[in-house]
DSSP file (Angstrom, degrees, kcal/mol; ACC not computed):
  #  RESIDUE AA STRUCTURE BP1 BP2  ACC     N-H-->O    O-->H-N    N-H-->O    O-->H-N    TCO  KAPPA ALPHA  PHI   PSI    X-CA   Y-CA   Z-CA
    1    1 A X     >        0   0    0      0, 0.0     4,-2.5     0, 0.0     5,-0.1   0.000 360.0 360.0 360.0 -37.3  -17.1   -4.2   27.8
    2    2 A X  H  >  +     0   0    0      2,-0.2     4,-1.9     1,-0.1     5,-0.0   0.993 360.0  52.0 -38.8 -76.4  -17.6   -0.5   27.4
    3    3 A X  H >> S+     0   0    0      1,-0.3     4,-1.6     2,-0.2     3,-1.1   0.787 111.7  47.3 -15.1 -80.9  -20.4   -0.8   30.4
    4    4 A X  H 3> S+     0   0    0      1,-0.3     4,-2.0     2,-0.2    -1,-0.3   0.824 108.5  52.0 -68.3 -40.9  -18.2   -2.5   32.4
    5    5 A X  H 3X S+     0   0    0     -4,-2.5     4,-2.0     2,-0.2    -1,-0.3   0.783 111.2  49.8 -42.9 -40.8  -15.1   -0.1   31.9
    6    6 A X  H <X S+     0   0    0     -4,-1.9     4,-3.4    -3,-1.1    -2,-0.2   0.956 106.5  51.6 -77.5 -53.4  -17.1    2.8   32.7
    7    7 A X  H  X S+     0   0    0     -4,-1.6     4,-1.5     1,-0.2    -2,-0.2   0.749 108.3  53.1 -59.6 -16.8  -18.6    1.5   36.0
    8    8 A X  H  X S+     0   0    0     -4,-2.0     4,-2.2     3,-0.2    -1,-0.2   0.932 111.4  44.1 -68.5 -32.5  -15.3    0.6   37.3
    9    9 A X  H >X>S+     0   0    0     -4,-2.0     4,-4.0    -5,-0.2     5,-0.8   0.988 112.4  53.2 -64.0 -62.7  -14.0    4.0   36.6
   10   10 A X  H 3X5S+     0   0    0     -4,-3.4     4,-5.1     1,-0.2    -1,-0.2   0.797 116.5  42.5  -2.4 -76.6  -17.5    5.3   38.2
   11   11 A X  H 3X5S+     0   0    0     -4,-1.5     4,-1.4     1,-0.3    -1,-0.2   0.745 112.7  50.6 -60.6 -45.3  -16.5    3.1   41.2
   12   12 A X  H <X5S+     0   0    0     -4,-2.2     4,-1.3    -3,-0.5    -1,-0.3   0.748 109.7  51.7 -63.9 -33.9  -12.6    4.0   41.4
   13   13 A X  H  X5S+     0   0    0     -4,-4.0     4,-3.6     2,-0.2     5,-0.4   0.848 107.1  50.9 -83.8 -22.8  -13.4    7.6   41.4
   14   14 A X  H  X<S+     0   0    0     -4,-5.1     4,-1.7    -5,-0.8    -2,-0.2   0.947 110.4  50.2 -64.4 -34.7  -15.8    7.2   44.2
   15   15 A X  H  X S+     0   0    0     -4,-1.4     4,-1.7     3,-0.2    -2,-0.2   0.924 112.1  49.9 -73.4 -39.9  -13.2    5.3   46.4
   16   16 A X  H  X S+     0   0    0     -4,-1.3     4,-2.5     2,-0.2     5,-0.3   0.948 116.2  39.8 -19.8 -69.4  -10.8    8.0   45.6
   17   17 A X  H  X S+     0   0    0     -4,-3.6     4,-0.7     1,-0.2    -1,-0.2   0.912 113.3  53.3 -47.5 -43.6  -13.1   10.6   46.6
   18   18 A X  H >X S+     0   0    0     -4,-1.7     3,-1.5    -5,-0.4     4,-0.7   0.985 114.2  40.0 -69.7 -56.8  -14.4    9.0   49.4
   19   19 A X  H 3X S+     0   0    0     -4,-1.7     4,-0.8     1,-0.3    -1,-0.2   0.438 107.7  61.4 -97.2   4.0  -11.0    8.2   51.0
   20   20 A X  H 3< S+     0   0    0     -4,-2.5    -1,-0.3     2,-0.2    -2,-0.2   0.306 100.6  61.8 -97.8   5.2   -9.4   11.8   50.1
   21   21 A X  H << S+     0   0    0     -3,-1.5     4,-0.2    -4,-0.7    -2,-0.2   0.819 100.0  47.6 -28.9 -78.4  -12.2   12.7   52.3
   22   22 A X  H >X S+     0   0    0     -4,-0.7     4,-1.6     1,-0.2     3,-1.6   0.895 111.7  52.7 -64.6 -42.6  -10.9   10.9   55.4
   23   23 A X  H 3X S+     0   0    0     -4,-0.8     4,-1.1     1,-0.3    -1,-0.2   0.636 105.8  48.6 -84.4  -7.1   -7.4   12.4   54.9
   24   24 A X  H 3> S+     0   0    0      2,-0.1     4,-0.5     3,-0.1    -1,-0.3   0.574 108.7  52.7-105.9   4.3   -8.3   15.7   54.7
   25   25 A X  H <> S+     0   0    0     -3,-1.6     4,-1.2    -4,-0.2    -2,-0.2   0.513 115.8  45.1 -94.5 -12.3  -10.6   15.5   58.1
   26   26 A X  H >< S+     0   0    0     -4,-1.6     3,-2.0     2,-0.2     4,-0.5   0.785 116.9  45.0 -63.0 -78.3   -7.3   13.9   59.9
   27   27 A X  H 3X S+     0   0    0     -4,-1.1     4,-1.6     1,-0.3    -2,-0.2   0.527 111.9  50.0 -34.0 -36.1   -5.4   16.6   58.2
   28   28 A X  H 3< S+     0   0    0     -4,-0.5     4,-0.4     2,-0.2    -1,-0.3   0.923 118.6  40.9 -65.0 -83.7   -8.0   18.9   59.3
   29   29 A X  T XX S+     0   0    0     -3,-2.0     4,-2.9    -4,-1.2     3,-0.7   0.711 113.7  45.9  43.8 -85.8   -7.7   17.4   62.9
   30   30 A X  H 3> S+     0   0    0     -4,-0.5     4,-1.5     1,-0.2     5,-0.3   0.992 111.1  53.1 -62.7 -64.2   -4.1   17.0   63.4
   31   31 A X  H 3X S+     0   0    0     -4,-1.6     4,-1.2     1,-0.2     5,-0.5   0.872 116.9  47.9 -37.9 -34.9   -3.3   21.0   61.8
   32   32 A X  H <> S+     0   0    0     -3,-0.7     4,-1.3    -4,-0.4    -1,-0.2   0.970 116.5  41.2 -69.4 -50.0   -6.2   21.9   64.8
   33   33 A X  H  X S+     0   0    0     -4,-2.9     4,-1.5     2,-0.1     5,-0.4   0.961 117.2  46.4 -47.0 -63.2   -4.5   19.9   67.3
   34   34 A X  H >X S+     0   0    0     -4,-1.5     4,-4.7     2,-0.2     3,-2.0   0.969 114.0  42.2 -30.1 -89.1   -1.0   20.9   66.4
   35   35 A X  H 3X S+     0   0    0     -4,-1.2     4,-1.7    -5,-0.3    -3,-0.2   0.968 112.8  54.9 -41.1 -79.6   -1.3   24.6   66.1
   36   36 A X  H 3< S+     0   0    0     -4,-1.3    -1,-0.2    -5,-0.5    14,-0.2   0.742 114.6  37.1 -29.3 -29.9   -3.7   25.0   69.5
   37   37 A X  H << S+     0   0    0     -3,-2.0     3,-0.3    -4,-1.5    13,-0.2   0.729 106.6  68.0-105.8 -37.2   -1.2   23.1   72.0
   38   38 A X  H  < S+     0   0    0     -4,-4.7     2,-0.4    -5,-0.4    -2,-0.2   0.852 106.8  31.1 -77.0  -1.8    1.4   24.4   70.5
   39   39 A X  S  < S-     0   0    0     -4,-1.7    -1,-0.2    92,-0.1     2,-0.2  -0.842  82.4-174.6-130.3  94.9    0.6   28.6   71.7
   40   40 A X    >>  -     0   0    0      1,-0.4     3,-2.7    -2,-0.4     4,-0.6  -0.344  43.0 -57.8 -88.5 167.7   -1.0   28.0   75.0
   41   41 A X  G >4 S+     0   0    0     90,-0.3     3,-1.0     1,-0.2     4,-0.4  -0.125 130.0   1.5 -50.5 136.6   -2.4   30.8   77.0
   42   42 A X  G 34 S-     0   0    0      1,-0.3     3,-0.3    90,-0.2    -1,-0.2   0.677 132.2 -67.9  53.7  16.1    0.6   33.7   77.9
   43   43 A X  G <4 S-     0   0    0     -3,-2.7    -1,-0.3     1,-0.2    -2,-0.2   0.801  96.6 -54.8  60.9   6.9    3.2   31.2   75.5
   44   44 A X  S X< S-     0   0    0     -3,-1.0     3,-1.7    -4,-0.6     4,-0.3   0.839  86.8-171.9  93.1  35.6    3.0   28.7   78.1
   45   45 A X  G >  S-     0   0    0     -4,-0.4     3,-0.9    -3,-0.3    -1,-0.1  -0.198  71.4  -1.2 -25.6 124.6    4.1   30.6   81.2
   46   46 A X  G 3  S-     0   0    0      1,-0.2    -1,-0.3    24,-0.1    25,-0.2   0.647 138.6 -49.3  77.7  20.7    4.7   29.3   84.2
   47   47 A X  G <  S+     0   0    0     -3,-1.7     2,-0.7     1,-0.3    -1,-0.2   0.856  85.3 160.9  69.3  35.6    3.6   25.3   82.5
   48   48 A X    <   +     0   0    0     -3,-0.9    -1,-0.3    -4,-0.3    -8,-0.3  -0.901  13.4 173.1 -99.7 122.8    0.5   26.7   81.1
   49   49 A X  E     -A   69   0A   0     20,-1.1    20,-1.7    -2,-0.7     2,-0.2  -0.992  23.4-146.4-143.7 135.3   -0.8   24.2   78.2
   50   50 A X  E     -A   68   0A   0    -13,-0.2     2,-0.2    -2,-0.2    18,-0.2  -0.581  17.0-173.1 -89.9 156.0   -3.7   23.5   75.8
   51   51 A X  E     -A   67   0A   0     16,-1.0    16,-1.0    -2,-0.2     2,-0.6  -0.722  12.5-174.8-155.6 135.5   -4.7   20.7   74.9
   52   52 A X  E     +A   66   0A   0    -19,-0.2    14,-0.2    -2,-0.2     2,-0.2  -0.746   4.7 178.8-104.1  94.1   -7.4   18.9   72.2
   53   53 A X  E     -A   65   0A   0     12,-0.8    12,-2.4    -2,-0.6     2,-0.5  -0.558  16.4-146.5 -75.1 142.3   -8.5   15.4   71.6
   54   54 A X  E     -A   64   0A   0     10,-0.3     2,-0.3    -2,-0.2    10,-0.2  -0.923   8.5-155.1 -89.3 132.4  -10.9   14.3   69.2
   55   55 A X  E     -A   63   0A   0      8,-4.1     8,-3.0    -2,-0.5     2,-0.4  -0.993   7.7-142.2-124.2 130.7  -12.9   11.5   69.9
   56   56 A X  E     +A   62   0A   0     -2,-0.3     6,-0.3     6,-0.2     3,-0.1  -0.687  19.4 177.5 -74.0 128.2  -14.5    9.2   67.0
   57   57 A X  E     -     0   0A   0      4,-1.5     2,-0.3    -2,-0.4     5,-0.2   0.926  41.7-106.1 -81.9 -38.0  -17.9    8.1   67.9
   58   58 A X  E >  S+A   61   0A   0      3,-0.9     3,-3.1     0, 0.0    -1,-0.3  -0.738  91.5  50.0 129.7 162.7  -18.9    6.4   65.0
   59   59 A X  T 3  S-     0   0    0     -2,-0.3    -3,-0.0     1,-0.3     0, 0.0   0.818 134.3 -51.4  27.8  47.7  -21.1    6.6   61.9
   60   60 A X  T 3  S+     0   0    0      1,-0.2    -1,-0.3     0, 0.0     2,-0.1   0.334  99.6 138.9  77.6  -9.6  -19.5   10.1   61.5
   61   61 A X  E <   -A   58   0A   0     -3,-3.1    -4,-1.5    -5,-0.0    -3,-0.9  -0.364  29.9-170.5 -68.2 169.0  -20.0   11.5   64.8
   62   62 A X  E     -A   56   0A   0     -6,-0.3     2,-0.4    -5,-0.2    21,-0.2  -0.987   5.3-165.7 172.1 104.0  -17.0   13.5   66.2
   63   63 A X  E     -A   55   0A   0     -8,-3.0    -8,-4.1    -2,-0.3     2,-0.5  -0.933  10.3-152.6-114.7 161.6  -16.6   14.9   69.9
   64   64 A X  E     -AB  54  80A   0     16,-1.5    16,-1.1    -2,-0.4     2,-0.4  -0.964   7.2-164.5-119.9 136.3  -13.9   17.6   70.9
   65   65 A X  E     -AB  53  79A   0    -12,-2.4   -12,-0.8    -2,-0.5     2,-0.3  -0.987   6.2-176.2-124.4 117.9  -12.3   18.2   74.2
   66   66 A X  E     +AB  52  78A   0     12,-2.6    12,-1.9    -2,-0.4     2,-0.3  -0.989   7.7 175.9-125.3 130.9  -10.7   21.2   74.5
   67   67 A X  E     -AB  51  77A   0    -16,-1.0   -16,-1.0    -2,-0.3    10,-0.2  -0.746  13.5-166.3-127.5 162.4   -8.7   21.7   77.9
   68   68 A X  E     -AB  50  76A   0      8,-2.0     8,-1.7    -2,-0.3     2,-0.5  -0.605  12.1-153.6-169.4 105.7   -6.6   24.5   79.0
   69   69 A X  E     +AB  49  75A   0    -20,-1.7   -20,-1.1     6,-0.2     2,-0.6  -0.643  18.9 171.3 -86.7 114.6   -4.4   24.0   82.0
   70   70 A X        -     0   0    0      4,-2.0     4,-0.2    -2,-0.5   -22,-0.1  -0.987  15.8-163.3-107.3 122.1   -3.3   26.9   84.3
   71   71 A X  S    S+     0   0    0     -2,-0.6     4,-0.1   -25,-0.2   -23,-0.1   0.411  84.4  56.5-103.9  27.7   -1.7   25.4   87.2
   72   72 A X  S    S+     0   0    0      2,-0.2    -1,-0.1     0, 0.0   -26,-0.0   0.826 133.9  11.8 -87.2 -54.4   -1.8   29.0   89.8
   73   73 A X  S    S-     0   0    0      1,-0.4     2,-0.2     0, 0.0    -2,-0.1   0.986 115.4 -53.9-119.7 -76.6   -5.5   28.7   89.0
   74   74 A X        -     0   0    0     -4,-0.2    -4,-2.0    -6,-0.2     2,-0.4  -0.820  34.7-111.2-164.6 156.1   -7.6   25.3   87.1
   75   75 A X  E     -B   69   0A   0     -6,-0.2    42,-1.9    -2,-0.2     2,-0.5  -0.996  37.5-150.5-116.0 127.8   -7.7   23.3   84.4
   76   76 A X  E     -BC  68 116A   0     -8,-1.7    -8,-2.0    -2,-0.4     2,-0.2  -0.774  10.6-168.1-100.0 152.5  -10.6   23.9   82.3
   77   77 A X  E     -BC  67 115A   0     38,-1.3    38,-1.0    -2,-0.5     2,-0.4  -0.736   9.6-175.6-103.2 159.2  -12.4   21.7   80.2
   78   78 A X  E     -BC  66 114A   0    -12,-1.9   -12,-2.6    -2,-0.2    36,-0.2  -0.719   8.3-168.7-165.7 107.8  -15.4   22.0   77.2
   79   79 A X  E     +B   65   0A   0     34,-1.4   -14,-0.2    -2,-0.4     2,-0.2  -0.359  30.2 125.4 -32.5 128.9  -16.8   18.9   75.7
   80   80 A X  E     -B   64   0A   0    -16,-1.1   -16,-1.5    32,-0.2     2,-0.7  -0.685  60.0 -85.8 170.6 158.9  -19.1   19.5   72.4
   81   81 A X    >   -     0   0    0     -2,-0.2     3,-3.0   -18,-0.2   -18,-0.2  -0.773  21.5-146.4 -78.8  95.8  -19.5   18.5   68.8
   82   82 A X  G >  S+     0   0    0     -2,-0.7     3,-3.2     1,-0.4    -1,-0.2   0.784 102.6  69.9 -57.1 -46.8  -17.3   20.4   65.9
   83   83 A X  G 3  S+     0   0    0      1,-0.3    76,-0.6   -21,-0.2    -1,-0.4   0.799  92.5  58.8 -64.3 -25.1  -20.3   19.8   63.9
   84   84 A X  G <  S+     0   0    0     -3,-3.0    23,-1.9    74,-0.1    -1,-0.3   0.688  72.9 119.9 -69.7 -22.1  -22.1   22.3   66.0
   85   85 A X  E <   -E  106   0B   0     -3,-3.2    74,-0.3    21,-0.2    21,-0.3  -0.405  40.1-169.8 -83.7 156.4  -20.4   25.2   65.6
   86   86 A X  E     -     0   0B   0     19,-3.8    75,-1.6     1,-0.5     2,-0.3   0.905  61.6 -18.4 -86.4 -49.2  -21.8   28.4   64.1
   87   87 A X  E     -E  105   0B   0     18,-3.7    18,-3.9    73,-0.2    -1,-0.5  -0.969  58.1-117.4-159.2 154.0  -19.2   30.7   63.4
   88   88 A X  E     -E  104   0B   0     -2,-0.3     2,-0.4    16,-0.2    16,-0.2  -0.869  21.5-168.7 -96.8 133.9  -15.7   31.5   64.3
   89   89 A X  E     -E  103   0B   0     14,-1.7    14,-3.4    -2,-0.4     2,-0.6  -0.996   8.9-155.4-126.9 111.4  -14.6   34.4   65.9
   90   90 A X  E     -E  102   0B   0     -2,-0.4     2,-0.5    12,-0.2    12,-0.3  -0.863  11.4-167.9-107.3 113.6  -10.8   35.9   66.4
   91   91 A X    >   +     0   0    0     10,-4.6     3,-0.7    -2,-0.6     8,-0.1  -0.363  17.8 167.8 -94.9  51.7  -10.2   38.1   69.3
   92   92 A X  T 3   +     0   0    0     -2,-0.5    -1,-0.1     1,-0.2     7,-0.1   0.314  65.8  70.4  -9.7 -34.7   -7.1   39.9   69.3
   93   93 A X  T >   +     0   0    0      8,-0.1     3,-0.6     3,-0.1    -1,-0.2   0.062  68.5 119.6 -89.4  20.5   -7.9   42.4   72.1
   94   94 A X  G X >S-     0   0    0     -3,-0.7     3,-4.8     1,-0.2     5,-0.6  -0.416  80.3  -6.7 -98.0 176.9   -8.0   40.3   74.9
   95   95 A X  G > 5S-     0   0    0      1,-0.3     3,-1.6     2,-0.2    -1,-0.2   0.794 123.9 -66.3  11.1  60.4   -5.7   40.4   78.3
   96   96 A X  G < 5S-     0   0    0     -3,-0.6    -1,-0.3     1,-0.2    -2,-0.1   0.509  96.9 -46.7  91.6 -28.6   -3.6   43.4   76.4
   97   97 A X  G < 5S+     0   0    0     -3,-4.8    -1,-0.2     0, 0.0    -2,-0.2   0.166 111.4 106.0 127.5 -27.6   -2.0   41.5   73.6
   98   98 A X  T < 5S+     0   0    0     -3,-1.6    36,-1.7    -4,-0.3    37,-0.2   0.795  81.6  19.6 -92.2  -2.3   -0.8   38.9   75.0
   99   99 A X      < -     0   0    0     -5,-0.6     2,-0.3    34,-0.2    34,-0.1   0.177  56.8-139.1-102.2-125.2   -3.3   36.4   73.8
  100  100 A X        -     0   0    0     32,-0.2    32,-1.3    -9,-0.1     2,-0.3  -0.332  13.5-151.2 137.7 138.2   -6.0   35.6   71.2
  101  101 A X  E     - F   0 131B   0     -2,-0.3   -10,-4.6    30,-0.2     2,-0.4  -0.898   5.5-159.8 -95.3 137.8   -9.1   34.0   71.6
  102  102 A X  E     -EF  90 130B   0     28,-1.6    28,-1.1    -2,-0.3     2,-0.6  -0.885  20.3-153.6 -98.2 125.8  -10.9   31.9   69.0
  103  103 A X  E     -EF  89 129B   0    -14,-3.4   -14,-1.7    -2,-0.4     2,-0.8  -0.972   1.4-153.9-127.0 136.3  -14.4   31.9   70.2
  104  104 A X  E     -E   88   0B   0     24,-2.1     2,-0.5    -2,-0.6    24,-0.2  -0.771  15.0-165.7 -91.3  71.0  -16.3   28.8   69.0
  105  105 A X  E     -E   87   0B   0    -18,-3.9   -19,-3.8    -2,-0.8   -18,-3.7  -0.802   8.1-150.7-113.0 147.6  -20.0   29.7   68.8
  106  106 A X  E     -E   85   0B   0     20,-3.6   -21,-0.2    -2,-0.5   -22,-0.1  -0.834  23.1 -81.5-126.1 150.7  -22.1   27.2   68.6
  107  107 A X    >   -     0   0    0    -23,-1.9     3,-1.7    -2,-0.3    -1,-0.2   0.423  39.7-116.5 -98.9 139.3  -25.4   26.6   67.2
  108  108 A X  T 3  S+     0   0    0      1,-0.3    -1,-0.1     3,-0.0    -2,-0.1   0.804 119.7  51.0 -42.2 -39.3  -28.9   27.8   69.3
  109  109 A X  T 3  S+     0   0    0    -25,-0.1    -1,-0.3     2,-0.0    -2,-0.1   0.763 107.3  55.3 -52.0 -52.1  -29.6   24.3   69.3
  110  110 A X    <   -     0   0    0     -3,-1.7     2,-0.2   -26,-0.2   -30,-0.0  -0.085  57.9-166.4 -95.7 172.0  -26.3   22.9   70.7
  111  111 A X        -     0   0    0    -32,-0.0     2,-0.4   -30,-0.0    15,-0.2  -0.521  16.7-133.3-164.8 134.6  -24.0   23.4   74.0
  112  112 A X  E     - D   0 125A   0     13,-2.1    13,-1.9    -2,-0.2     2,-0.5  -0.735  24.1-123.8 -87.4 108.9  -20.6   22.6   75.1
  113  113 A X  E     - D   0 124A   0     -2,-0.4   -34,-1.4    11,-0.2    11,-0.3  -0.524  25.7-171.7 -20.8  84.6  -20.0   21.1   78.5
  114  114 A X  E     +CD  78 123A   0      9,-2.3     9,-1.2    -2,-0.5     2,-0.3  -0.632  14.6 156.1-127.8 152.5  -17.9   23.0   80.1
  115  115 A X  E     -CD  77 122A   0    -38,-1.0   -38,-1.3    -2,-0.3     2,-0.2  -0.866  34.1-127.1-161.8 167.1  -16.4   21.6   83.9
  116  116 A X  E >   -C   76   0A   0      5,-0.6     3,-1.1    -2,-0.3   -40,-0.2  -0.758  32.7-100.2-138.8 108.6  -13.3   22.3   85.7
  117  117 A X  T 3  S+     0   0    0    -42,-1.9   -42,-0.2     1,-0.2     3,-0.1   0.351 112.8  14.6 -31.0 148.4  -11.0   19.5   86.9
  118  118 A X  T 3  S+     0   0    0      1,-0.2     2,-0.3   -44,-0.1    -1,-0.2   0.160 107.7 109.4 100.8  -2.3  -11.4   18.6   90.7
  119  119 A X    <   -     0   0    0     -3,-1.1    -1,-0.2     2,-0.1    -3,-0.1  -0.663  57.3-158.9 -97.6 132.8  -15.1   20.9   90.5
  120  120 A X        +     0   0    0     -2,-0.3     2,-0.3    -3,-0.1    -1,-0.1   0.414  64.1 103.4 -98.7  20.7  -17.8   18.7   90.7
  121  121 A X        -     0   0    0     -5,-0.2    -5,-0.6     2,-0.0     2,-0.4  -0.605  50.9-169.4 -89.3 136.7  -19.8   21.6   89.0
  122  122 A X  E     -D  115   0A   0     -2,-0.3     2,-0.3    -7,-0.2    -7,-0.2  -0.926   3.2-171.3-130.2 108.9  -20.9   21.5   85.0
  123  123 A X  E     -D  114   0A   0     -9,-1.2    -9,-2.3    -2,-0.4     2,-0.5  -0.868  20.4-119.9-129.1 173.6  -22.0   23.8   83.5
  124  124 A X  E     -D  113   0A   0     -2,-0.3     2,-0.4   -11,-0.3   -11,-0.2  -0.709  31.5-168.6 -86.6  96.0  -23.8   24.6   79.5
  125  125 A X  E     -D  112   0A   0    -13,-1.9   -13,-2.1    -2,-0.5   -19,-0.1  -0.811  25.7-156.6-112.3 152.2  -22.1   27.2   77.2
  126  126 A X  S    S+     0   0    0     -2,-0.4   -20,-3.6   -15,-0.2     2,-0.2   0.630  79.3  26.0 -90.4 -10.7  -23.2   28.5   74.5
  127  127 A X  S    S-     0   0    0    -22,-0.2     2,-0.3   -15,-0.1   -22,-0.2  -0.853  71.0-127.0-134.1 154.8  -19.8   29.5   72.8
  128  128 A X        -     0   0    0     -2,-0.2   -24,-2.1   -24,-0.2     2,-0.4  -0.997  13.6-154.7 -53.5  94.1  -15.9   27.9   73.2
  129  129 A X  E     -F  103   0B   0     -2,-0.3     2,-0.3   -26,-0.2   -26,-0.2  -0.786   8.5-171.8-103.2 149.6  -13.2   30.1   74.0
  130  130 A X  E     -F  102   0B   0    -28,-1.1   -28,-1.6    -2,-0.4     2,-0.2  -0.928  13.2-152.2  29.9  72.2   -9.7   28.8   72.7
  131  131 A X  E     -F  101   0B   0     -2,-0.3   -90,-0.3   -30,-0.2     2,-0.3  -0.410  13.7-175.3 -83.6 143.2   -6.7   31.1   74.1
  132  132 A X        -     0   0    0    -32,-1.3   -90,-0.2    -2,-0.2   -92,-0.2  -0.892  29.5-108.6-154.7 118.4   -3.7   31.1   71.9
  133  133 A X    >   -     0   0    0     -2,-0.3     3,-1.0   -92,-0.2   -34,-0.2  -0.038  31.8-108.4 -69.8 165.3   -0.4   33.0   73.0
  134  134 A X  G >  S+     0   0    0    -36,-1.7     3,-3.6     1,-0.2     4,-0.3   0.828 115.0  80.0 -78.7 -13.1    0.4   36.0   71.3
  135  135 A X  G >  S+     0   0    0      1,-0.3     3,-0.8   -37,-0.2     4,-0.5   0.697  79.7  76.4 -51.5 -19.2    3.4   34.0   69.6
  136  136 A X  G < >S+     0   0    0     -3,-1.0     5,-1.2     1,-0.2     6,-0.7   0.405  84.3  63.7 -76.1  -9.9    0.4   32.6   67.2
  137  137 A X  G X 5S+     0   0    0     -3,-3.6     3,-1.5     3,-0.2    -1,-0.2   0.771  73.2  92.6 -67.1 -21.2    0.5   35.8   65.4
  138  138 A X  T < 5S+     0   0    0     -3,-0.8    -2,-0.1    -4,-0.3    -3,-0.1   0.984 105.7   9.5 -32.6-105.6    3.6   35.3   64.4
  139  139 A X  T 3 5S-     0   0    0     -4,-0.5    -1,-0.3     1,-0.1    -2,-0.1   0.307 117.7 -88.1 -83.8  21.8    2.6   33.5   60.8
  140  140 A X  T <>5 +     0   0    0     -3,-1.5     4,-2.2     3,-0.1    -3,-0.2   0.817  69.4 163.3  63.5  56.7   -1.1   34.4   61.1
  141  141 A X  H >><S+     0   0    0     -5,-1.2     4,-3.4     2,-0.2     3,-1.0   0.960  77.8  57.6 -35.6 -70.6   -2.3   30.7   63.4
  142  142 A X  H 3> S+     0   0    0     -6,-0.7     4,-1.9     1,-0.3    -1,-0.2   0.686 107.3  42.6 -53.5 -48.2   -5.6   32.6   64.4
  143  143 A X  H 3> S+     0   0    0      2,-0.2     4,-2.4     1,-0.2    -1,-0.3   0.928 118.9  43.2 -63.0 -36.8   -6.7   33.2   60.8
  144  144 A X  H <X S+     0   0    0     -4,-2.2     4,-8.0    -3,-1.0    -2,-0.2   0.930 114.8  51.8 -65.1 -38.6   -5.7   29.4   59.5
  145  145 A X  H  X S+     0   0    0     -4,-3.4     4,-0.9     2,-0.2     5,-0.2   0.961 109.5  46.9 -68.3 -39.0   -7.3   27.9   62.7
  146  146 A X  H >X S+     0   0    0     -4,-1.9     4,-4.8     2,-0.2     3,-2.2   0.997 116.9  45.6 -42.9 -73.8  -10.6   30.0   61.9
  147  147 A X  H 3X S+     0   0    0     -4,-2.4     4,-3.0     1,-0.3     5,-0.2   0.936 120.1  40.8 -35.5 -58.5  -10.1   28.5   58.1
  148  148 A X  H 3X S+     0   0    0     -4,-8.0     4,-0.5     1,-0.2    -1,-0.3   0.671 115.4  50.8 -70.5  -1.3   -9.4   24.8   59.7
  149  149 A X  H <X S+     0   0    0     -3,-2.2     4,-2.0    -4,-0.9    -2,-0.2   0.810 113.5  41.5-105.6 -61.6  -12.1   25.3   62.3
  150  150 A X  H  X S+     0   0    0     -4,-4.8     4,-1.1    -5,-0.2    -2,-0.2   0.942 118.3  49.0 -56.5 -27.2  -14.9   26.4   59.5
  151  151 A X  H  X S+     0   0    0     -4,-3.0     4,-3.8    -5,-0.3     5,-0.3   0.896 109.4  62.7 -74.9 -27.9  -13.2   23.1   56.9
  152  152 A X  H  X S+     0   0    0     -4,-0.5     4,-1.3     1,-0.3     3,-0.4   0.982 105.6  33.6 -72.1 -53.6  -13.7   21.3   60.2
  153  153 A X  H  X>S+     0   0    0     -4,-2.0     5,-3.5     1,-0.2     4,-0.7   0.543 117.6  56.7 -85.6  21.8  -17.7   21.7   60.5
  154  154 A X  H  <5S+     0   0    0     -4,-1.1    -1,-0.2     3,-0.2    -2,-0.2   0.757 108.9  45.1 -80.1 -24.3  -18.1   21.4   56.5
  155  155 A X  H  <5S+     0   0    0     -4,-3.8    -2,-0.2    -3,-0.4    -3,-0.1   0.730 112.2  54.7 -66.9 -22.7  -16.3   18.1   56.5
  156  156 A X  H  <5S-     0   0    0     -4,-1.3    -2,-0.2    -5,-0.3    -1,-0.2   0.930 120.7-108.7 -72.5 -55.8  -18.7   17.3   59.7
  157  157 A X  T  <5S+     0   0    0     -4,-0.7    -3,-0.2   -74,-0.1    -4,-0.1   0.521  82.7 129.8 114.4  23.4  -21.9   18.2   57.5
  158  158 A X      < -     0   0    0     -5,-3.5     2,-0.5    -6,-0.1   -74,-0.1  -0.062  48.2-143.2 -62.3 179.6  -22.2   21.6   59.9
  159  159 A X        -     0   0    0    -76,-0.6     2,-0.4   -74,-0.3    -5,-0.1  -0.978   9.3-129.9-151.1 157.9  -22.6   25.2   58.3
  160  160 A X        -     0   0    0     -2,-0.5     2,-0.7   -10,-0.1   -73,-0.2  -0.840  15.3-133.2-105.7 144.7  -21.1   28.3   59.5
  161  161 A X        -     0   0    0    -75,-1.6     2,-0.1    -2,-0.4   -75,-0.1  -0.863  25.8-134.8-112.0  61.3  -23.2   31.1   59.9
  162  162 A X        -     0   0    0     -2,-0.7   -75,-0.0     1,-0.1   -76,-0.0  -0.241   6.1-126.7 -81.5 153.2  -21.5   34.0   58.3
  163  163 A X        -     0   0    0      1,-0.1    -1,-0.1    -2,-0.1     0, 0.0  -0.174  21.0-171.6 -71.2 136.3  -21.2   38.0   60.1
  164  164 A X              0   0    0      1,-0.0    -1,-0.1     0, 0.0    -2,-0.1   0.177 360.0 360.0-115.8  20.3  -22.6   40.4   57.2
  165  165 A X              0   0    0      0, 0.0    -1,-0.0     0, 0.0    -2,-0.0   0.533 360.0 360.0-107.7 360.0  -21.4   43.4   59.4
């Protein structure tokens, strides 16, 4: 009776584990989503909007589409697998102040697809830039999205590569 008492707990804490797993790589997910569309490039000027989907493949694979819609200019797109990225990067100093970039680099190995709507051109980058309005300093987005971006490729089975300088 013991025996059996112990393997069910065994077995109950592994379905526990296993499915507080899943809910922190939504949570993971949805906080990325959230936060990113909501401080698009310039605070969303003029109908400027980000936007990210996750796509499940299956058996744990995971693609990302990250778009970012200017409508004076393009909307660009970049394709690529969270699991791939190396390191995270927060750029503070770009166009002045009035954005952030998160730059997404990703693994020697790896590249993200990168296209632009109506282009029938595609081309292979080695990094992912992510523009964020400057309103995203506000309650410090860029550092929590860095945080959820690194939880994103340890939940993936990625590793981040960390800067010793």
């Amino acid at each position: 009776m013991k025996i059996k008492l112990v393997i069910f707990f065994i077995l109950l804490a592994h379905a526990c584990t296993f499915s507080q797993t899943n809910a922190t790589l939504e949570e993971t997910k949805d906080f990325i989503k959230k936060y990113v569309e909501a401080y698009p490039q310039n605070n969303g000027a003029q109908g400027e909007k980000s936007d990210i989907a996750f796509i499940d493949l299956g058996e744990g694979a995971l693609t990302m589409v990250y778009s970012n819609y200017l409508p004076y200019a393009y909307q660009s797109v970049y394709t690529f697998s969270p699991k791939n990225i190396s390191s995270v990067i927060i750029d503070k100093s770009s166009m002045k102040g009035k954005n952030c970039i998160i730059k997404l680099k990703l693994n020697v190995s790896s590249k993200a697809i990168f296209s632009i709507v109506g282009s029938d051109t595609e081309e292979s980058k080695d990094e992912v830039n992510i523009t964020l309005g400057n309103a995203s300093f506000d309650e410090n987005f860029p550092e929590r999205l860095k945080k959820a971006f690194e939880h994103l490729v340890n939940l993936m089975g990625g590793k981040i590569t960390v800067d010793k300088f």
